[in-house]
BALOBA-1460 file (C-alpha; in Angstrom, 3 decimals):
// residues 348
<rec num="1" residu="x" x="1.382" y="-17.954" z="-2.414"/>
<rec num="2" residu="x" x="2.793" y="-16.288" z="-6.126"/>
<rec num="3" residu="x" x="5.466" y="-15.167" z="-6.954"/>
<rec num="4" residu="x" x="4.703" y="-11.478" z="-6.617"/>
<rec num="5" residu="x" x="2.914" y="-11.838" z="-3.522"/>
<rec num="6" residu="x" x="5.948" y="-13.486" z="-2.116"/>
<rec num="7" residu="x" x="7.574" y="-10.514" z="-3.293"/>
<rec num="8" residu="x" x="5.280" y="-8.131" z="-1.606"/>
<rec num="9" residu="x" x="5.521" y="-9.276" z="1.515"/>
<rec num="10" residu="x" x="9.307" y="-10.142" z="2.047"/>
<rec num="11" residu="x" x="7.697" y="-13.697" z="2.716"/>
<rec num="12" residu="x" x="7.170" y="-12.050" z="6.298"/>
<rec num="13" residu="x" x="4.876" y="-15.343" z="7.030"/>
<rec num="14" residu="x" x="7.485" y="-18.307" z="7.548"/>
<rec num="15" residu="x" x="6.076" y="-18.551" z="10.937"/>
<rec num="16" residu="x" x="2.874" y="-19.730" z="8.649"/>
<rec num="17" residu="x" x="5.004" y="-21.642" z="6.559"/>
<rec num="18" residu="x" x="6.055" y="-23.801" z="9.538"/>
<rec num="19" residu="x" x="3.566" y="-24.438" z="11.363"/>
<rec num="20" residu="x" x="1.793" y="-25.744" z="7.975"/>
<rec num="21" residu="x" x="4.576" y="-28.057" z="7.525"/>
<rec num="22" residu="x" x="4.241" y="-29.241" z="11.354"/>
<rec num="23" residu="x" x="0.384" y="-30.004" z="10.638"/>
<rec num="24" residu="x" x="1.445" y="-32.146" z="7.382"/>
<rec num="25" residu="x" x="3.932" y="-34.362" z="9.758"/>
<rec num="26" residu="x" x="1.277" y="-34.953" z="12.441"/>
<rec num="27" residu="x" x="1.763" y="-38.152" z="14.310"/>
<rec num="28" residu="x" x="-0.232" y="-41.041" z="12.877"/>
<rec num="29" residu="x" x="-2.881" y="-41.470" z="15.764"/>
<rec num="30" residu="x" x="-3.147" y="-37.738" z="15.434"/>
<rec num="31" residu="x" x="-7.210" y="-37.414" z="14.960"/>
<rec num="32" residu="x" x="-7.974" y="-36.400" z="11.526"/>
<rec num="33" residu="x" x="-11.337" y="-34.638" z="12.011"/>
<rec num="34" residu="x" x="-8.642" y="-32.500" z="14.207"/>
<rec num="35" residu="x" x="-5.986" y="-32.021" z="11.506"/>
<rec num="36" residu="x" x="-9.026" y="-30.696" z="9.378"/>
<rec num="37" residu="x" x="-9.952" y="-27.578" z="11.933"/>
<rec num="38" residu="x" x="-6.303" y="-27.254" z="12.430"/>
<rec num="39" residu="x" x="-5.854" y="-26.512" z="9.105"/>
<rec num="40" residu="x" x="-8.992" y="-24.778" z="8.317"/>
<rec num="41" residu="x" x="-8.016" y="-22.082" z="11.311"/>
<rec num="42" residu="x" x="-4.622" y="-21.929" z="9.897"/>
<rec num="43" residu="x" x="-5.994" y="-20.631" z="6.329"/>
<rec num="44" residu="x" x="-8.358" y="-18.248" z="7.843"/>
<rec num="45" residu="x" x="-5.723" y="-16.814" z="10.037"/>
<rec num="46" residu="x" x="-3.226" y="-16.255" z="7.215"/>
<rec num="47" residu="x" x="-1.691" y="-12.644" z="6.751"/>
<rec num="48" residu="x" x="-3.646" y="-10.496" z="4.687"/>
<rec num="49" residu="x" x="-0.396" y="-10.416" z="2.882"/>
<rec num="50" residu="x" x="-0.556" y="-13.573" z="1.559"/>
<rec num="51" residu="x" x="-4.104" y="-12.806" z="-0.283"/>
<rec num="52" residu="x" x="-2.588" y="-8.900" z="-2.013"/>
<rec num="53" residu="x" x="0.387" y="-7.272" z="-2.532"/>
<rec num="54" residu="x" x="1.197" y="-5.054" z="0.418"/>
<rec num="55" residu="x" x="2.968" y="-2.026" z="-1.756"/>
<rec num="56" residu="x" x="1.804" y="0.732" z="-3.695"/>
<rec num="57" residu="x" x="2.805" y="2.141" z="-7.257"/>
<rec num="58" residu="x" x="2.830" y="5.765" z="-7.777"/>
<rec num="59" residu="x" x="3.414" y="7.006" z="-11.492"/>
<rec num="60" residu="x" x="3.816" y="10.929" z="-12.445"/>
<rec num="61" residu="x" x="4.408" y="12.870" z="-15.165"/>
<rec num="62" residu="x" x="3.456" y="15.801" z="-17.286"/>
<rec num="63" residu="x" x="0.986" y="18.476" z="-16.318"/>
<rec num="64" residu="x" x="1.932" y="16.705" z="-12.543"/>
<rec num="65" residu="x" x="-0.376" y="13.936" z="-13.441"/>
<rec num="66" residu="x" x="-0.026" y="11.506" z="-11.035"/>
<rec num="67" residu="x" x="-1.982" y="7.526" z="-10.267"/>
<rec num="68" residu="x" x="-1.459" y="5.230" z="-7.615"/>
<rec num="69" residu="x" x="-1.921" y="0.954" z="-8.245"/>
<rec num="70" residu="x" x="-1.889" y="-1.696" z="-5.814"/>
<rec num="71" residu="x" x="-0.775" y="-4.194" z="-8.519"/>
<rec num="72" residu="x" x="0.610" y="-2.015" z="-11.529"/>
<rec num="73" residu="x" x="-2.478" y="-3.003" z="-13.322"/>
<rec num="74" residu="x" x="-5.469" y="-1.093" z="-12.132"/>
<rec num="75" residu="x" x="-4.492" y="2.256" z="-11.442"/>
<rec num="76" residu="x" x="-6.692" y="4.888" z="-9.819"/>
<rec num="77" residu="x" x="-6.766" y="8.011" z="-7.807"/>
<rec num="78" residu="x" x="-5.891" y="10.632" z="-10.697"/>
<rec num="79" residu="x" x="-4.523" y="14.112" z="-9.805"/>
<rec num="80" residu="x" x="-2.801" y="16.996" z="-12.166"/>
<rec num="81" residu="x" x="-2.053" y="20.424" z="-12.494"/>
<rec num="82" residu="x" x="-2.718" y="20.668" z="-15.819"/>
<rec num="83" residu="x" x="-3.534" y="19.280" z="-19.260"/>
<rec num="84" residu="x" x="-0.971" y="20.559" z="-21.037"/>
<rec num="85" residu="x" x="2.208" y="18.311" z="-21.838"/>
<rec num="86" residu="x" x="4.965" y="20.410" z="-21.797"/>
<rec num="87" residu="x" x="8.454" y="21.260" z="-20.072"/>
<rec num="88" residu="x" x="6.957" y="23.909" z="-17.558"/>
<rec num="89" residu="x" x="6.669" y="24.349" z="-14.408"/>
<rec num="90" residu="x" x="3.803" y="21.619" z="-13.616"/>
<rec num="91" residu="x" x="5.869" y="18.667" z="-15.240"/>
<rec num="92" residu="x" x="7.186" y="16.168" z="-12.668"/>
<rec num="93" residu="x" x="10.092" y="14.266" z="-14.057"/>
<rec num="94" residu="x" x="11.074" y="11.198" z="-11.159"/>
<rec num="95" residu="x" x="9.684" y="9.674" z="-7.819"/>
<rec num="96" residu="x" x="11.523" y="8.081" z="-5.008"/>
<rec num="97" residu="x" x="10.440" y="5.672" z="-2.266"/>
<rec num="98" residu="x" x="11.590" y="5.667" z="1.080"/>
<rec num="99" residu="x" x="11.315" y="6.682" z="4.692"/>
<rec num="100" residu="x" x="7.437" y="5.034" z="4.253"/>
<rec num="101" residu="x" x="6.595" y="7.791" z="1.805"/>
<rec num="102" residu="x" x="6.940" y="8.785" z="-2.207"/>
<rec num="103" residu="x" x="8.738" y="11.797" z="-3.034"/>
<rec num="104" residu="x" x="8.114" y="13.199" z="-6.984"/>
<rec num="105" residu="x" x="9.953" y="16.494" z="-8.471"/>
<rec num="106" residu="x" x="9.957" y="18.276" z="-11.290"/>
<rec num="107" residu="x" x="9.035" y="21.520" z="-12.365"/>
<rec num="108" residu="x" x="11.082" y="24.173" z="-14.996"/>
<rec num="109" residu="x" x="11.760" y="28.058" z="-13.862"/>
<rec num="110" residu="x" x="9.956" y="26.823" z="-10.217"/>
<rec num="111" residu="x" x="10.952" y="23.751" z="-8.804"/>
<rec num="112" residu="x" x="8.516" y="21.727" z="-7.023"/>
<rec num="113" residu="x" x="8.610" y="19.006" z="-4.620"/>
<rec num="114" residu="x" x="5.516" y="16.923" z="-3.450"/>
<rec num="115" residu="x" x="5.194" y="14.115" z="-1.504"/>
<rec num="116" residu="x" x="2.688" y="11.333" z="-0.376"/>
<rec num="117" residu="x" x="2.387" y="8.007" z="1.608"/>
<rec num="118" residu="x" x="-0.477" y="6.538" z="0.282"/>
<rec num="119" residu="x" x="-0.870" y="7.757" z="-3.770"/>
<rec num="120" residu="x" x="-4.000" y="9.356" z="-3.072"/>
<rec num="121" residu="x" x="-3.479" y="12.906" z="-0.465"/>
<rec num="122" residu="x" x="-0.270" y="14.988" z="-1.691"/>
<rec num="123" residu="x" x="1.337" y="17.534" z="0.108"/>
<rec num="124" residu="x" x="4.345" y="19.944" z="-1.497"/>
<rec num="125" residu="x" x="6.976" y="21.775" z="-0.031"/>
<rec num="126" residu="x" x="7.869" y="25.304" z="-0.364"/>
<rec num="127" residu="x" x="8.697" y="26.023" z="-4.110"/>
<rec num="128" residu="x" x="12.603" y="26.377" z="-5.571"/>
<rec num="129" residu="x" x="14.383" y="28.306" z="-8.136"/>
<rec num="130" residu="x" x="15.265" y="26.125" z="-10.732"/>
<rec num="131" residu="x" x="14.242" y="22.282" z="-12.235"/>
<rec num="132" residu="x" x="14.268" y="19.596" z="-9.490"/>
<rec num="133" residu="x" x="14.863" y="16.602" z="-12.321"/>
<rec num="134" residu="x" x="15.720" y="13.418" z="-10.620"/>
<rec num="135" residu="x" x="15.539" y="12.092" z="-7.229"/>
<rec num="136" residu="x" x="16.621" y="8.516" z="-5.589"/>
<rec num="137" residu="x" x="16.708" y="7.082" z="-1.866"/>
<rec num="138" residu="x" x="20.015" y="5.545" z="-0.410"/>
<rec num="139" residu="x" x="21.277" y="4.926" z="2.921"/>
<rec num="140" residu="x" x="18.338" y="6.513" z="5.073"/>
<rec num="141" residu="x" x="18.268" y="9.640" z="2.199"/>
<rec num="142" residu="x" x="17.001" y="11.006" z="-0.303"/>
<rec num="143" residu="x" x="19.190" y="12.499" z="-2.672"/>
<rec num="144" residu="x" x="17.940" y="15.211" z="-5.310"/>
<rec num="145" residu="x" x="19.602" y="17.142" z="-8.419"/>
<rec num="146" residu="x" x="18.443" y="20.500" z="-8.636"/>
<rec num="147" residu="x" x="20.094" y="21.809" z="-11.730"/>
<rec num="148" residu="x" x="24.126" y="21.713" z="-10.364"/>
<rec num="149" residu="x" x="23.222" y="21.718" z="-7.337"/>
<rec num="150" residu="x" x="22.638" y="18.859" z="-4.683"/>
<rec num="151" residu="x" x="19.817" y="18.944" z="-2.371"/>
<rec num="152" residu="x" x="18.904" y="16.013" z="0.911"/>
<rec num="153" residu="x" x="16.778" y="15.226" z="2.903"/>
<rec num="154" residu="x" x="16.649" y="12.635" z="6.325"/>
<rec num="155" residu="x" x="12.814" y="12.371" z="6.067"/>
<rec num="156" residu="x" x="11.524" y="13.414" z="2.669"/>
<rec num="157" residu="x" x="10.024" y="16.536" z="4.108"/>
<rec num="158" residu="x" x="12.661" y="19.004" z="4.722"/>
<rec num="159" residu="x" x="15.656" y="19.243" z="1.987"/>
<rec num="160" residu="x" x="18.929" y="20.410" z="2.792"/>
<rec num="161" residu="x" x="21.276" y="22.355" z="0.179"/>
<rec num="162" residu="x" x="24.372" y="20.526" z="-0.739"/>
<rec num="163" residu="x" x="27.464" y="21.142" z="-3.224"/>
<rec num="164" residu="x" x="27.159" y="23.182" z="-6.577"/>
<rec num="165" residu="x" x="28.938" y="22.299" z="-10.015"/>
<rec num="166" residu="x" x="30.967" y="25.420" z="-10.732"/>
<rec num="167" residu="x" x="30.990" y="24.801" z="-14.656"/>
<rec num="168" residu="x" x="30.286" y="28.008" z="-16.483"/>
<rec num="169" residu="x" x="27.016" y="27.215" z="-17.954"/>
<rec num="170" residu="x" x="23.340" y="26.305" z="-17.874"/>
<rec num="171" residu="x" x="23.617" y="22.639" z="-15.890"/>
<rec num="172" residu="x" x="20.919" y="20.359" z="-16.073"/>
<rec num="173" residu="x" x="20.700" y="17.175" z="-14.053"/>
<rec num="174" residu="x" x="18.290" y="14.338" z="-15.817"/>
<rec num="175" residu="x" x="18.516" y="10.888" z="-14.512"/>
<rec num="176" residu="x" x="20.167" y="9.169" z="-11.311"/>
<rec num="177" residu="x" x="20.644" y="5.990" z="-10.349"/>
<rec num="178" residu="x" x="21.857" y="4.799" z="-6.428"/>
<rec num="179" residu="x" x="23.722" y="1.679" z="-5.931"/>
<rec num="180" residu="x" x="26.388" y="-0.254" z="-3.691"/>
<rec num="181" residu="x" x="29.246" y="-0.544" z="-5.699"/>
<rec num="182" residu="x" x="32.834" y="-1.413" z="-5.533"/>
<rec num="183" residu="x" x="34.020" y="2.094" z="-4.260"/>
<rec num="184" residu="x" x="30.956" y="2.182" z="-1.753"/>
<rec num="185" residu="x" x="27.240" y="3.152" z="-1.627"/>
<rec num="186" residu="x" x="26.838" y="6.385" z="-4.023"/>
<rec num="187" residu="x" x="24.230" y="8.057" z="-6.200"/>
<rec num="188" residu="x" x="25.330" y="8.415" z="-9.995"/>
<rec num="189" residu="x" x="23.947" y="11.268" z="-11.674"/>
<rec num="190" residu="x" x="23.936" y="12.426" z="-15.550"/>
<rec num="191" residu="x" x="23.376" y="15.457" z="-17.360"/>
<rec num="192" residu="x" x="23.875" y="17.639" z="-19.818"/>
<rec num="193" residu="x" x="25.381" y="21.673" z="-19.543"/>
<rec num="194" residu="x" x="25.287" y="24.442" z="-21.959"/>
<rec num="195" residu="x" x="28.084" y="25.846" z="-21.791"/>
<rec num="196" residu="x" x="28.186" y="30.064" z="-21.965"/>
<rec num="197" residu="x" x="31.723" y="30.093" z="-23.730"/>
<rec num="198" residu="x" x="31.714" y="27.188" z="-26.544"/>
<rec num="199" residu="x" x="28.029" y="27.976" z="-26.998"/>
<rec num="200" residu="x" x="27.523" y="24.255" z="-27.318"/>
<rec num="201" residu="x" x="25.601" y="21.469" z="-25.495"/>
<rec num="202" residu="x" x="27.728" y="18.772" z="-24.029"/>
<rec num="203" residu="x" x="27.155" y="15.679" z="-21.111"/>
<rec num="204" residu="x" x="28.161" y="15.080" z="-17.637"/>
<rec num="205" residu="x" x="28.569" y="12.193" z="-15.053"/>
<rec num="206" residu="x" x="28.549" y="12.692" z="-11.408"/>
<rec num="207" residu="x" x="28.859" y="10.922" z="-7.953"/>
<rec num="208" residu="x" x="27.731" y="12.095" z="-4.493"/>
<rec num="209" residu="x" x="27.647" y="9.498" z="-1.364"/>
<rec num="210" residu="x" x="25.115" y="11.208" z="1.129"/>
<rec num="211" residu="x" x="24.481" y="13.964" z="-1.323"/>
<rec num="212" residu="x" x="26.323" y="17.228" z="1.094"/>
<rec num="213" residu="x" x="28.990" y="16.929" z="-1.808"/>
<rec num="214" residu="x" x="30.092" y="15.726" z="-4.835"/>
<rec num="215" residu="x" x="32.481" y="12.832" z="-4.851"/>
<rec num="216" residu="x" x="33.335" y="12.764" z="-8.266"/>
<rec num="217" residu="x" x="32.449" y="14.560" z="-11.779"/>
<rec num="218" residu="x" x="33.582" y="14.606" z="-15.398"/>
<rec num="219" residu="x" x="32.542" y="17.174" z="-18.453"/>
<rec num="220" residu="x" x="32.099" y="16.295" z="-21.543"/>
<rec num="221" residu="x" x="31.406" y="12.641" z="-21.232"/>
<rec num="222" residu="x" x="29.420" y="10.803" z="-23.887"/>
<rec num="223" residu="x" x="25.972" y="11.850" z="-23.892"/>
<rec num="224" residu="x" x="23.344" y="9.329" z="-21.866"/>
<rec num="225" residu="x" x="19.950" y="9.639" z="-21.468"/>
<rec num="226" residu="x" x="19.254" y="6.904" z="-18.731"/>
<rec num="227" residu="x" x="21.398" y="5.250" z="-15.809"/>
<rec num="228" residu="x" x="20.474" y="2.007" z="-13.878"/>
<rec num="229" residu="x" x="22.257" y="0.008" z="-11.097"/>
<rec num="230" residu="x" x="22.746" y="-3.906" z="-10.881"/>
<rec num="231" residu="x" x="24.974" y="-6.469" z="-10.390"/>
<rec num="232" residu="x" x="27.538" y="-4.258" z="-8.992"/>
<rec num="233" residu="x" x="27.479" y="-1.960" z="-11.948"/>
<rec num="234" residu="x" x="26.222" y="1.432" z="-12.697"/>
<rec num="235" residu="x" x="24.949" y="1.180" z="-16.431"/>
<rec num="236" residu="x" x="24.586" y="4.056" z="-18.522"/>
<rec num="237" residu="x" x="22.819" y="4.137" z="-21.796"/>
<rec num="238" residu="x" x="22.672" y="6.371" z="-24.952"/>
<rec num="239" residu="x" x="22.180" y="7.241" z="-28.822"/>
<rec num="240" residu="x" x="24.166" y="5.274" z="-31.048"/>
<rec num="241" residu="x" x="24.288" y="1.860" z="-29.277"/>
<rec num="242" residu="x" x="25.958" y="3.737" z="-26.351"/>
<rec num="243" residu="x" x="25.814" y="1.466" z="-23.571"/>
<rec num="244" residu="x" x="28.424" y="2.019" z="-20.813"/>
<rec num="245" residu="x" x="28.935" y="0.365" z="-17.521"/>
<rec num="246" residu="x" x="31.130" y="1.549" z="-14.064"/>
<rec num="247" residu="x" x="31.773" y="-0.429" z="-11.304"/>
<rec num="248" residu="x" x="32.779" y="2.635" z="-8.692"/>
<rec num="249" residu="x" x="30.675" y="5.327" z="-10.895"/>
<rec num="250" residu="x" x="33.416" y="6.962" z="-11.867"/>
<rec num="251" residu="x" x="35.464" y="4.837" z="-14.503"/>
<rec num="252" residu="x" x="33.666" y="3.806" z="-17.465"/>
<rec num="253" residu="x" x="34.082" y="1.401" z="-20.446"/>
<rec num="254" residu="x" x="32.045" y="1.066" z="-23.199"/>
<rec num="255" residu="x" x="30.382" y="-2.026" z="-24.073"/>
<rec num="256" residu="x" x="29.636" y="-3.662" z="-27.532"/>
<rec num="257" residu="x" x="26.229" y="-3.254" z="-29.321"/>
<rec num="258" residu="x" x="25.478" y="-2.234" z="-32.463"/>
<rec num="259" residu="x" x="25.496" y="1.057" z="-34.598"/>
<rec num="260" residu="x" x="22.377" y="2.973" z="-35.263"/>
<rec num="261" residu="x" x="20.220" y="1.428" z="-31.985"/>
<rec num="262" residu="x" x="18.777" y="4.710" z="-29.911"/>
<rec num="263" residu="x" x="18.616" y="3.791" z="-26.125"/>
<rec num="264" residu="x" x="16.248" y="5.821" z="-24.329"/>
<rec num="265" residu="x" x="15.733" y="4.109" z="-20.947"/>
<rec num="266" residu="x" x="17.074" y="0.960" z="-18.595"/>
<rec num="267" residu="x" x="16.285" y="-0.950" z="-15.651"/>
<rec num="268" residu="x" x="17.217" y="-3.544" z="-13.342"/>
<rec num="269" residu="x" x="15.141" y="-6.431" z="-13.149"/>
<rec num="270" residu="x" x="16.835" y="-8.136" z="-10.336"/>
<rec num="271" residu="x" x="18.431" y="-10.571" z="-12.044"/>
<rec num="272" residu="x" x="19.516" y="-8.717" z="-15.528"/>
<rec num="273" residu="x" x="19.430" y="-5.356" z="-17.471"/>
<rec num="274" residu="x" x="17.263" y="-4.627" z="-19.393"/>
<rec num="275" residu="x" x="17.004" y="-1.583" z="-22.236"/>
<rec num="276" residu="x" x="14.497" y="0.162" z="-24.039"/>
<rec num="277" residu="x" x="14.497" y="2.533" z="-27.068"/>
<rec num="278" residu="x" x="16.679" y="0.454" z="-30.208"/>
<rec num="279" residu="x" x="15.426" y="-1.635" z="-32.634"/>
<rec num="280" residu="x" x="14.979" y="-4.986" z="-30.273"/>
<rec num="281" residu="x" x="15.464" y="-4.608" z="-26.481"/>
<rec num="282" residu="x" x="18.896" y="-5.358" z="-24.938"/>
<rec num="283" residu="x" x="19.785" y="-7.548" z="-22.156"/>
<rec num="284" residu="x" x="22.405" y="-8.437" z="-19.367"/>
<rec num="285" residu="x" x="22.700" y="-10.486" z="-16.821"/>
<rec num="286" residu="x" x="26.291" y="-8.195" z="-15.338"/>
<rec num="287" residu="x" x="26.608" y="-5.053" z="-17.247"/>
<rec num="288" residu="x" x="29.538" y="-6.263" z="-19.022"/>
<rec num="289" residu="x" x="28.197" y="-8.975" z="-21.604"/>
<rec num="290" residu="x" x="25.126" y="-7.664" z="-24.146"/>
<rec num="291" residu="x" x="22.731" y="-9.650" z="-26.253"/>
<rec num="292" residu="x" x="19.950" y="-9.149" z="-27.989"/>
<rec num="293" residu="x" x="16.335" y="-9.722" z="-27.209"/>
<rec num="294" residu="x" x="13.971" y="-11.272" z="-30.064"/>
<rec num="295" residu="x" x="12.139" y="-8.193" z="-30.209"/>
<rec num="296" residu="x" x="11.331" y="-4.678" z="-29.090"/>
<rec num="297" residu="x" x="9.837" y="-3.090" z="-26.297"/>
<rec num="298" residu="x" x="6.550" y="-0.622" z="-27.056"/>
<rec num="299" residu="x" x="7.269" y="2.495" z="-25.611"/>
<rec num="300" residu="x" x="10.088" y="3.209" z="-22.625"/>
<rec num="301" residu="x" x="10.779" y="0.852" z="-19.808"/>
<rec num="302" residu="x" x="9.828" y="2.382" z="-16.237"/>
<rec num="303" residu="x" x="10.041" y="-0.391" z="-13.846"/>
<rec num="304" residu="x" x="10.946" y="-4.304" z="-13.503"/>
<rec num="305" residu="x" x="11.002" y="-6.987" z="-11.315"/>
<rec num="306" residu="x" x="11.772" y="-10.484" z="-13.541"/>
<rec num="307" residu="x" x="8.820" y="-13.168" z="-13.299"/>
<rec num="308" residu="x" x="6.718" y="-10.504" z="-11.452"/>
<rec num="309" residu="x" x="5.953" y="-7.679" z="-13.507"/>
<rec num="310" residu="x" x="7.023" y="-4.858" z="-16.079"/>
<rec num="311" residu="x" x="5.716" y="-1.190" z="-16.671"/>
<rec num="312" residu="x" x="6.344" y="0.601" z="-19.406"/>
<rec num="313" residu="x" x="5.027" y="4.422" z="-20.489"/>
<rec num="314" residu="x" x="4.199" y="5.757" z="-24.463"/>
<rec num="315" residu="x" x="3.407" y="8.956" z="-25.493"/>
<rec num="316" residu="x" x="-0.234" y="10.069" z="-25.213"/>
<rec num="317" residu="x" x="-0.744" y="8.863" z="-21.342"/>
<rec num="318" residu="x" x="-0.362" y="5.372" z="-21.209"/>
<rec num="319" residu="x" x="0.701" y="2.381" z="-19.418"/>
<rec num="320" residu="x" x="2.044" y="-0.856" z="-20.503"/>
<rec num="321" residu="x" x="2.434" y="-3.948" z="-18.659"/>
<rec num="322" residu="x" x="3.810" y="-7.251" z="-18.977"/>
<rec num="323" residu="x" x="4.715" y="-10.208" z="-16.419"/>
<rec num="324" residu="x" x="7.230" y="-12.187" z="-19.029"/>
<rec num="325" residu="x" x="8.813" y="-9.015" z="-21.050"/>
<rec num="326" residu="x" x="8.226" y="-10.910" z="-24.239"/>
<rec num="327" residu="x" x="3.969" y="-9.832" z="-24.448"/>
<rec num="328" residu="x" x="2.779" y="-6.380" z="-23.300"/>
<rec num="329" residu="x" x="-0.478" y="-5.017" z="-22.548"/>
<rec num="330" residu="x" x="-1.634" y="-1.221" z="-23.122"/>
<rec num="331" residu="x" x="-3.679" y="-0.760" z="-19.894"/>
<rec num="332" residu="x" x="-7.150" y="0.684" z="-19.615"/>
<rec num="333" residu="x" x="-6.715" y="4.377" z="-18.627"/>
<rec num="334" residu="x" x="-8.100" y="7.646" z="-18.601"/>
<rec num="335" residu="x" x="-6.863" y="10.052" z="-20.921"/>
<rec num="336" residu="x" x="-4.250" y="12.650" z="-19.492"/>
<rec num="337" residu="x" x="-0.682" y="13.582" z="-20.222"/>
<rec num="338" residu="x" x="2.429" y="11.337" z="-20.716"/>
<rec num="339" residu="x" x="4.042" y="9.012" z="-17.676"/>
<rec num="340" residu="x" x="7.731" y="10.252" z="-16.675"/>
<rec num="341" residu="x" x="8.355" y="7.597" z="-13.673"/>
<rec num="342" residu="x" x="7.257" y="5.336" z="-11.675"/>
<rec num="343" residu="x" x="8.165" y="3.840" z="-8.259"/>
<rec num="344" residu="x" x="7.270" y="1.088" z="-6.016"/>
<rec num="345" residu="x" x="6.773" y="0.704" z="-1.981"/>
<rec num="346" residu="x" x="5.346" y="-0.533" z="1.081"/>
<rec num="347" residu="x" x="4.174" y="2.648" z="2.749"/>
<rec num="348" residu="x" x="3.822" y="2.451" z="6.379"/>
């Protein structure tokens, strides 16, 4: 079995595992015409997990383009809105997994939720006033950022209205990130506000644990663009080098990179950081200690898992993939607007 498929399926066959072992210590008078059936009924038997990856990837993005893959490197059953690329009210920005199902949001003056199980039939819930920009899945939840306001739901179908920022401005929630850290399981979110008085554009960090309210906030932080857990560590990442990490999502310290790199996006591999957007990647194993990698990564980063695979999005609609982050691969695709996010599960 690979790597990945081991991956896939949780290694959910051990039983298979041991009984194969058993046949390999057979006695010595054991017969070994026998020991050949034996065996040849235990391959054919095998879980169909063991022969493909048991997950699904759904990708979506402008126009509320959206593909499904059952390996993250043939991707098929194609669905939009629209062909234009553009901030409106088709765009979906982020997807979730959980509860068996995908959950993708977006949208500009109407916010629009839609969800699937499969990547291929789509259903969406009653419209909203406002941007739905990010989304994650924590703790039997999904948690949503709809402008300054929090929104949940306890089965991806109905969402419930939670606490609202009460900054005087235009707020605008952008990325989030969920994670078990020292203070406890929370969502981190970041945005950005512009604010009525100052007339001026300026960041924000947040924290909700089941998202009814907010646990923490700050105004006027600096300005990220992407946030990723790991390692016990919310990381948050930025122009100018910025690369910040928090262990409770609410204290932050600034970590040491170099001038002039542009971070655009991060992710967790499972076993280090990884970030996207400078002039050569950056990696981590903890959040805390940065290095360089030998070079850079073509577009943004999307999703990771280390010695399995990588997906990465560029402008124009496509796809990149990799399985050792050092060689990527633009993927055959159909034309169609630009890739915002991607996520990864087993549907049921």
């Amino acid at each position: 079995m690979s790597l990945w498929q081991a991956v896939s399926c949780g290694y959910a066959g051990r039983g298979w595992f041991s009984f194969a072992i058993g046949l390999a210590r057979r006695p010595a008078h054991f017969p070994a015409m026998r020991m050949r059936s034996l065996l040849l009924a235990f391959l054919l038997a095998m879980p169909a997990c063991a022969a493909e990856p048991a997950g699904v990837f759904v990708a979506v993005g402008y126009g509320g383009r959206r593909m499904s893959s059952r390996d993250g490197r043939t991707w098929e059953n194609e669905t939009r809105w629209s062909d234009v690329v553009a901030d409106d009210d088709n765009v979906l920005f982020n997807v979730a997994f959980g509860l068996g199902r995908f959950v993708a949001v977006g949208g500009a003056g109407k916010g629009r939720i839609v969800t699937t199980r499969d990547g291929q039939e789509w259903q969406e819930l009653p419209a909203l006033r406002g941007r739905v920009a990010t989304i994650v899945f924590g703790r039997g939840r999904f948690i949503a950022g709809h402008d300054a306001e929090l929104l949940w739901s306890a089965d991806g179908e109905k969402f419930e209205v939670g606490e609202k920022l009460d900054w005087k401005g235009s707020v605008h929630a952008r990325r989030a990130a969920w994670g078990d850290g020292e203070a406890g399981p929370r969502c981190v979110i970041i945005g950005d506000i512009d604010l009525w008085g100052a007339k001026q554009r300026v960041s924000w960090r947040a924290s909700t644990e089941d998202g009814t309210r907010y646990t923490s906030r700050a105004l006027d932080t600096p300005p990220a663009r992407d946030v990723a857990y790991g390692s016990g560590h919310w990381v948050v990442v930025g122009p100018e080098g910025l690369i910040e990490s928090s262990h409770d999502g609410q204290t932050w310290h600034r970590r040491e990179t170099e001038p002039g790199q542009d971070f655009s996006r991060i992710v967790w591999t499972g076993t280090r950081f990884l970030v996207s957007g400078g002039k050569t990647a950056w990696s981590s194993p903890d959040g805390l200690t940065w290095a360089k990698e030998a070079r850079a990564i073509p577009g943004s980063l999307a999703w990771a898992r280390e010695g399995v695979l990588g997906l990465g999005f560029s402008w124009g609609g496509n796809i990149h993939a990799t399985s050792d982050f050092a060689e990527w691969k633009k993927l055959p695709l159909p034309p169609g607007p630009s890739f915002e996010a991607v996520a990864y599960g087993s549907p049921k």
